[in-house]
C-alpha positions in Angstrom: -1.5 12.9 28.5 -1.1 10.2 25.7 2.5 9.8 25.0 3.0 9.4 20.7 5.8 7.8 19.1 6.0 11.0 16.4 7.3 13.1 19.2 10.6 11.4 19.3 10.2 12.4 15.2 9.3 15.7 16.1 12.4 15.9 18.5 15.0 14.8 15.5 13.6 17.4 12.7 13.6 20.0 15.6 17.5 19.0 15.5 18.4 18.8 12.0 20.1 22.4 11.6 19.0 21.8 7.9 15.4 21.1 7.9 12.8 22.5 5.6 9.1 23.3 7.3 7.7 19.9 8.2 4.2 19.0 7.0 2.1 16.2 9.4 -0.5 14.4 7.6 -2.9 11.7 8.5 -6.5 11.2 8.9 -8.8 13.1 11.0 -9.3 12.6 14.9 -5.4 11.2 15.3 -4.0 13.3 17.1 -2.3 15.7 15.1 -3.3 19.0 16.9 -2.7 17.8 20.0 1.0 16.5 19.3 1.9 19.3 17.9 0.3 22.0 20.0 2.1 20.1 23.2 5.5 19.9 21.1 5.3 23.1 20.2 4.7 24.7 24.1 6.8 22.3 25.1 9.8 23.5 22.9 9.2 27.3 21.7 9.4 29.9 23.6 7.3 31.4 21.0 4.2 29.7 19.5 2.4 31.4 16.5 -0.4 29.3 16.3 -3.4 29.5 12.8 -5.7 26.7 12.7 -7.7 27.7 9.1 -11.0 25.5 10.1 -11.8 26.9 13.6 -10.5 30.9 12.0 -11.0 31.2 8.5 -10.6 35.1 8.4 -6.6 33.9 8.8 -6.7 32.7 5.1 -6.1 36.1 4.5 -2.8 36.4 6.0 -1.6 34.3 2.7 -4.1 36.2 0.3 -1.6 38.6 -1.1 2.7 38.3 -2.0 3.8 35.1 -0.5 7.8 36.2 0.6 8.5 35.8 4.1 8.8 39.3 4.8 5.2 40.2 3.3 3.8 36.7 5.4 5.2 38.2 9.0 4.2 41.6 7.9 0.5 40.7 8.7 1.3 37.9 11.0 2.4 40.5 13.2 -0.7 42.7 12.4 -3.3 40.3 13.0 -1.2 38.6 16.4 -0.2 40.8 19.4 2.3 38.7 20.2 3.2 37.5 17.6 6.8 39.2 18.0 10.0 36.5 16.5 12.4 35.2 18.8 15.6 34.1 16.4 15.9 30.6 16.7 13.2 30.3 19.7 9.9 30.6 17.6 7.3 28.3 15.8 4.9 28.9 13.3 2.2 26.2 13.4 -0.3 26.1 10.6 -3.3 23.6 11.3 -5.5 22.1 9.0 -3.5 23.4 6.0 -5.7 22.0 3.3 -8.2 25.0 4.1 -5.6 27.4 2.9 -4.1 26.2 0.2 -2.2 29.3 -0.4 -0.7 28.4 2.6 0.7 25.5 1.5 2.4 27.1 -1.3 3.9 29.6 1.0 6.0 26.7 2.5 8.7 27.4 -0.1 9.1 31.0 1.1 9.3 29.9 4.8 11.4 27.6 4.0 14.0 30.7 3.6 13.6 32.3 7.0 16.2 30.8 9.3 14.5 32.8 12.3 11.6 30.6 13.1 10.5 26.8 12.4 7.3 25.9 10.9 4.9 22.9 11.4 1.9 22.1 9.5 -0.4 20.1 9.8 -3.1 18.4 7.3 -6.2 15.8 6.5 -7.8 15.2 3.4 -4.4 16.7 1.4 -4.8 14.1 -1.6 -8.6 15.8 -2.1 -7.9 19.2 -3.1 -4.5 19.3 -5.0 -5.5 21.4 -7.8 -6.6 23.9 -5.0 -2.8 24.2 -4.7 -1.2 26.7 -7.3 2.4 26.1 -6.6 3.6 23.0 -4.3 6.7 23.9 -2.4 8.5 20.7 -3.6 11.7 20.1 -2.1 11.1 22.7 0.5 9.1 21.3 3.0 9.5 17.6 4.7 6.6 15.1 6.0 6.0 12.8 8.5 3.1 10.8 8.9 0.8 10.6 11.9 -1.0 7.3 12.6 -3.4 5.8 14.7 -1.9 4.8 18.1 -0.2 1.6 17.7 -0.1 -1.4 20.0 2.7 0.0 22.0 1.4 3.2 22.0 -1.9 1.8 23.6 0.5 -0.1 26.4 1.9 3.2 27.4 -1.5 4.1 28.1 -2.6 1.6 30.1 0.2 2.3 32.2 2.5 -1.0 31.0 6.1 -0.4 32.4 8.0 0.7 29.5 11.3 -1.5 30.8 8.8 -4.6 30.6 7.7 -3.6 27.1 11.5 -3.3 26.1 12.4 -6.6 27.8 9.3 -8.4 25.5 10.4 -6.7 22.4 14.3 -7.7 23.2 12.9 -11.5 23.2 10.8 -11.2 20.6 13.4 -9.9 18.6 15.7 -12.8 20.0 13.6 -15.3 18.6 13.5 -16.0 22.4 10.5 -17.8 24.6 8.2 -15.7 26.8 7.3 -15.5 30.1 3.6 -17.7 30.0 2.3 -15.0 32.5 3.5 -12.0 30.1 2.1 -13.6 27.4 -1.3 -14.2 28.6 -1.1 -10.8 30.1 -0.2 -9.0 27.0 -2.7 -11.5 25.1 -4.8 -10.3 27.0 -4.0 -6.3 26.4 -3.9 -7.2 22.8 -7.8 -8.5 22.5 -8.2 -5.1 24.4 -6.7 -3.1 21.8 -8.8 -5.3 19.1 -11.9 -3.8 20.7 -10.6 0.1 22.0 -8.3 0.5 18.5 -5.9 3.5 18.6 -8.8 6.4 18.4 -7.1 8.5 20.8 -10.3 10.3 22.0 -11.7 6.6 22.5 -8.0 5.2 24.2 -8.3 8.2 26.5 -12.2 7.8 27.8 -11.1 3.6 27.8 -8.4 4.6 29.9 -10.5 6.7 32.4 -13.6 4.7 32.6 -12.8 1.3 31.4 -16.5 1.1 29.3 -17.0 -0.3 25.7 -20.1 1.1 25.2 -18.4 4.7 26.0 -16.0 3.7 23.5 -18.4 2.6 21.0 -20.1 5.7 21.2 -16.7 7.6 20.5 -16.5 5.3 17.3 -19.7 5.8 16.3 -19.4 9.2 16.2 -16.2 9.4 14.6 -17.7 6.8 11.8 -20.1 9.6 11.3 -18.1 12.4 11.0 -16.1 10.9 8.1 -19.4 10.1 6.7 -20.1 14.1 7.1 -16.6 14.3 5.6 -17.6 12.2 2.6 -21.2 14.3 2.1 -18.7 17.8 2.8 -15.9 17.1 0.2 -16.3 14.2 -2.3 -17.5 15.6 -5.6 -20.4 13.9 -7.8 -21.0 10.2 -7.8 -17.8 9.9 -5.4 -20.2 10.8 -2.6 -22.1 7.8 -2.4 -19.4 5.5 -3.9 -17.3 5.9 -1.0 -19.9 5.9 1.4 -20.6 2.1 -0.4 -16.7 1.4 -0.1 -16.2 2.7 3.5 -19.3 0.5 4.8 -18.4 -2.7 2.4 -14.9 -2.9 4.6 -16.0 -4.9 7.2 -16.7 -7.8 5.1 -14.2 -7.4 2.4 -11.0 -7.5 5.3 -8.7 -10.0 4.9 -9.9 -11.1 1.5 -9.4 -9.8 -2.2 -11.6 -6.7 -2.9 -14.1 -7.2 -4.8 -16.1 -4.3 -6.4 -19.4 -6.5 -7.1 -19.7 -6.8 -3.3 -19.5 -3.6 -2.4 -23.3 -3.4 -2.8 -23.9 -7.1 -4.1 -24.8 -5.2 -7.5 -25.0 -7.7 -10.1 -22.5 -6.4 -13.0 -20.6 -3.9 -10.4 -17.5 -3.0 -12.1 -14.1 -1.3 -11.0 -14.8 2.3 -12.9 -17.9 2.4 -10.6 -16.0 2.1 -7.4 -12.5 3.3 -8.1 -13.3 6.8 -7.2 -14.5 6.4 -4.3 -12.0 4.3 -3.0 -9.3 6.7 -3.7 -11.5 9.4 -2.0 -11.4 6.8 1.2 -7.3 6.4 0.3 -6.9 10.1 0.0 -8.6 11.1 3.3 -6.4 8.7 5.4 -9.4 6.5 6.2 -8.7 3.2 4.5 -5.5 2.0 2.5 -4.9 -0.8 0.4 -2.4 -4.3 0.8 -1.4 -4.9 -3.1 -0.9 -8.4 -4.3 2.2 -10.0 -5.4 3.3 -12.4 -6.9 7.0 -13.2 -7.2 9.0 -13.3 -3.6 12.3 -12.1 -5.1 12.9 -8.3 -3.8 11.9 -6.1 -4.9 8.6 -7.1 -4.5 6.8 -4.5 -6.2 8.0 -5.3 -9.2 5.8 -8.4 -9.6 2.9 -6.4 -7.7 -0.6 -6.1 -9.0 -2.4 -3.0 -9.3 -5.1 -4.3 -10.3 -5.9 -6.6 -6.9 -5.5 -5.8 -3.7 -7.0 -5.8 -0.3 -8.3 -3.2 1.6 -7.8 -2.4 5.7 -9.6 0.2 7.7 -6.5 2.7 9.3 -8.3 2.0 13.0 -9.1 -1.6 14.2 -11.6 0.1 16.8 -13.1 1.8 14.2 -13.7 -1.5 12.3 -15.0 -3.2 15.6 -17.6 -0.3 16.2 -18.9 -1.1 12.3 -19.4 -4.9 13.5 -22.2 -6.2 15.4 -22.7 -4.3 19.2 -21.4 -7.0 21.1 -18.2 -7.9 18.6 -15.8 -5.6 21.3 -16.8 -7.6 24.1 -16.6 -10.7 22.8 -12.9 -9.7 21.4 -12.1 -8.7 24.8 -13.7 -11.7 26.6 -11.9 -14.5 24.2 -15.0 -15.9 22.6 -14.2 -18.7 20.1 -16.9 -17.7 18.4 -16.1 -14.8 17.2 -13.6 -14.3 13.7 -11.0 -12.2 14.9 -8.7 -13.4 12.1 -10.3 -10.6 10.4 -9.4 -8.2 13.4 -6.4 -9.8 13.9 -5.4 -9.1 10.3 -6.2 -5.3 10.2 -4.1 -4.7 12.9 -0.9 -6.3 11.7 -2.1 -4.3 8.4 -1.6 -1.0 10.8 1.5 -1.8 12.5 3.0 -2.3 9.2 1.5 0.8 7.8 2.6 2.6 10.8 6.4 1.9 10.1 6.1 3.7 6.3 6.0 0.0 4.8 3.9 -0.6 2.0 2.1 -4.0 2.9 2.0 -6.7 0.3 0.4 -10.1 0.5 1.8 -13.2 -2.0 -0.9 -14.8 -4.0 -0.5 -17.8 -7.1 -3.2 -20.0 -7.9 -4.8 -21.4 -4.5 -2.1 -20.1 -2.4 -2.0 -16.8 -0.5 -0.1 -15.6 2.1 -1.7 -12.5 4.4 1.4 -10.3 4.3 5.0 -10.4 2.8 7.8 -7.7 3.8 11.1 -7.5 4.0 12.8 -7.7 7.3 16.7 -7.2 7.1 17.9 -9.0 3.7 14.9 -11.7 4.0 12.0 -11.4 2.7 9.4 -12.4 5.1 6.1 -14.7 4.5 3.5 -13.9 7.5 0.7 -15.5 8.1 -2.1 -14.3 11.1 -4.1 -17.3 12.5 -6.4 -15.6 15.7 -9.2 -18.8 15.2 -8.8 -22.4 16.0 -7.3 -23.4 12.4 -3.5 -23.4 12.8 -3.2 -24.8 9.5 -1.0 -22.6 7.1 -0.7 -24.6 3.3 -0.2 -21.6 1.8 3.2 -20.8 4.2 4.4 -23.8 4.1 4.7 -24.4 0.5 6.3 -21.0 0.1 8.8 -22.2 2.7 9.5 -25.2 1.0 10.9 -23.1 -1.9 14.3 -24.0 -2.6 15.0 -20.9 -5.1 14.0 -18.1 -2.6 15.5 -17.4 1.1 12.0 -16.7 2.4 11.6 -16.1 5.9 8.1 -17.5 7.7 6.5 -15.9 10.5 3.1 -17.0 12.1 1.5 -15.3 14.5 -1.1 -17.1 16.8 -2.6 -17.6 19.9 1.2 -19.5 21.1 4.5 -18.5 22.7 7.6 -18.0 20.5 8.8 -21.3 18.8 10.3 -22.7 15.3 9.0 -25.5 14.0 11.1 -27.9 12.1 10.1 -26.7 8.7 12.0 -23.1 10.0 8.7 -21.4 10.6 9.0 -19.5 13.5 5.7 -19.1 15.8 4.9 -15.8 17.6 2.0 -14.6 19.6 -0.4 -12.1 17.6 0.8 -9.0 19.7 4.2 -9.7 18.1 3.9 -7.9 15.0 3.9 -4.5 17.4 7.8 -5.2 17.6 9.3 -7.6 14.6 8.3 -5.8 12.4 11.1 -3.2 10.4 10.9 0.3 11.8 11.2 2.9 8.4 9.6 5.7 10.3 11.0 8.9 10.0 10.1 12.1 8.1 11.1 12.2 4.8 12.0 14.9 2.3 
């Protein structure tokens, strides 16, 4: 079983005596089900389980008066066992966004102090108007990513005190081991190639094979593309089919719409829809520019210019040429995996529910700026043979900011005498500001 960080999350709503039903959103093929299904058995004595995909007939369980009473009515008449235990019981409610009657009936079980209720949902942001009332300060969210770096350590079997004792360092602005560096180097390229997919982490970790795990990509590349054909509306169809395939070669630079087909004259109405479609499905997010490093950042952020990242390096990898995995994982010099490199520091970010920013003026950009403690920090990601960094240094040598630089590169941990300090690339798994946690 693949251990996930959200259920430690899952543990501390269970607790809170004052919770509202908790809604779990994220893209497709995470891991949602799963988490919560083993959370649930794990926790309940009862388990009142509806997934509205795989049984649509249970849509009609919300077709009529949405009070609690009315709800467990014809819970109890469509489930044998569906009998409450007071204070023992959970009401899970997968793929939500296929009953969105369902969702509005969150406020009402939000009332009942005799069970708990979990839902979970993809592809929310794409039918909102389906919803007639939303349950707003009734229900709570927490949102499910990809597995992370750590994650994908735990599931290669990495002893968890060793993990602790790297992040401890790390954290310490303190010097590695050389042999756990070039062992988790070396765990890192793997997760550059395998991603967070848990269906493809799982088969990796069984039968050690990229080209099983390509497969599992592939496939799950397809079945947003059958998500895309399902659910986008009108031109949206095949504009974010164009956007979702245009990723590859748009990472770690600005996005630029005339690329996204090489159509001379492309403009931003053409595109924007389907981006958003890609945004609202969980499948790609974007990294806003700024310009100002006095926090708050977003107040000199640009809407207008961004960058987008794919929410699964593996997924990314798989849309690359075949041998790109193997090449990651073998250490090629020849392959860019400041690209990779990038969308994965991108992700742990993302995972931590911080928005990422980059810092752009003129010819100077920085990949990422964030806010770590009181600082705010400049990061740049260098996985290729140029260690040269203009664009951090001048920002460091700013005399009207207290800017923080971080580098993260094929080294060991080090600052340099212009205050940079030097990490390995894994490090942004663990120096990075944890804001996880569901949220009302």
């Amino acid at each position: 079983m693949l251990r996930r960080k959200i259920s430690d999350e899952l543990m501390k709503w269970k607790a809170n005596p004052g919770k509202h039903p908790l809604l779990v959103t994220g893209a497709r093929q995470v891991g949602k089900t799963y988490a919560i299904e083993h959370f649930a058995e794990s926790n309940y004595e009862r388990v009142i389980y509806m997934n509205f995909e795989k049984s649509p007939s249970l849509k009609g369980i919300f077709g009529g008066d949405l009070d609690a009473d009315a709800l467990m009515l014809r819970i109890t008449a469509r489930f044998s066992d569906a009998k409450i235990i007071p204070g023992k019981t959970v009401i899970v409610l997968d793929e939500i966004q296929s009953c969105p009657n369902a969702r509005t009936a969150m406020k009402s079980l939000s009332g009942d102090l005799r069970f708990d209720t979990i839902a979970t949902g993809s592809l929310l942001g794409l039918n909102q108007s389906k919803v007639s009332l939303y349950p707003t300060g009734y229900e709570e969210y927490m949102d499910m990513h990809t597995m992370d770096f750590e994650e994908f350590l735990w599931a290669i079997g990495t002893d968890s005190d060793l993990i602790s004792s790297v992040r401890n360092k790390l954290n310490c602005k303190e010097p590695l081991d050389p042999f756990i560096t070039e062992t988790f180097e070396e765990h890192y390229r793997t997760y550059m190639a395998v991603g967070g997919m848990p269906e493809a982490v799982d088969d990796f970790v069984t039968n050690r094979d990229f080209s099983r795990v390509r497969a599992i990509q592939k496939k799950i590349i397809r079945s947003y593309e059958d998500d895309i054909s399902k659910y986008a509306e009108g031109i949206a169809k095949a504009r974010a089919r164009e956007c979702l395939h245009s990723v590859p070669d748009q990472i770690g630079r600005r996005f630029r719409y005339t690329d996204v087909k090489g159509v001379h004259g492309a403009r931003r109405s053409m595109y924007d829809g389907g981006i958003e479609w890609l945004i609202g499905a969980g499948v790609v997010f974007k990294s806003y520019k700024v310009t100002d490093l006095s926090p708050p950042l977003t107040y000199s952020r640009s809407m207008n210019l961004f960058k987008l990242f794919l929410h699964d390096v593996g997924l990314l990898v798989a849309m690359m040429e075949r041998d790109t995995a193997s090449m990651l994982f073998e250490g090629n010099s020849l392959v860019n995996g400041g690209k990779v490199a990038e969308n994965v520091t991108a992700c742990e970010i993302v995972s931590r529910n911080v928005e990422p920013m980059y810092f752009g003026e003129k010819d100077l950009e920085v990949d990422f700026v964030t806010v770590i403690g009181k600082d705010v920090a400049a990061i740049e990601v260098k996985s290729g043979n140029n260690k040269m960094s203009k664009s951090l240094d001048s920002v460091m040598s700013r005399s009207n900011a207290r800017i923080r630089g971080v580098k993260l590169e094929h080294t060991n941990v080090n600052i340099d005498d212009n205050g940079v300090e030097h990490y390995p690339l894994f490090a942004g798994a663990f120096i990075f500001p944890d804001d996880s946690g569901y949220k009302l």
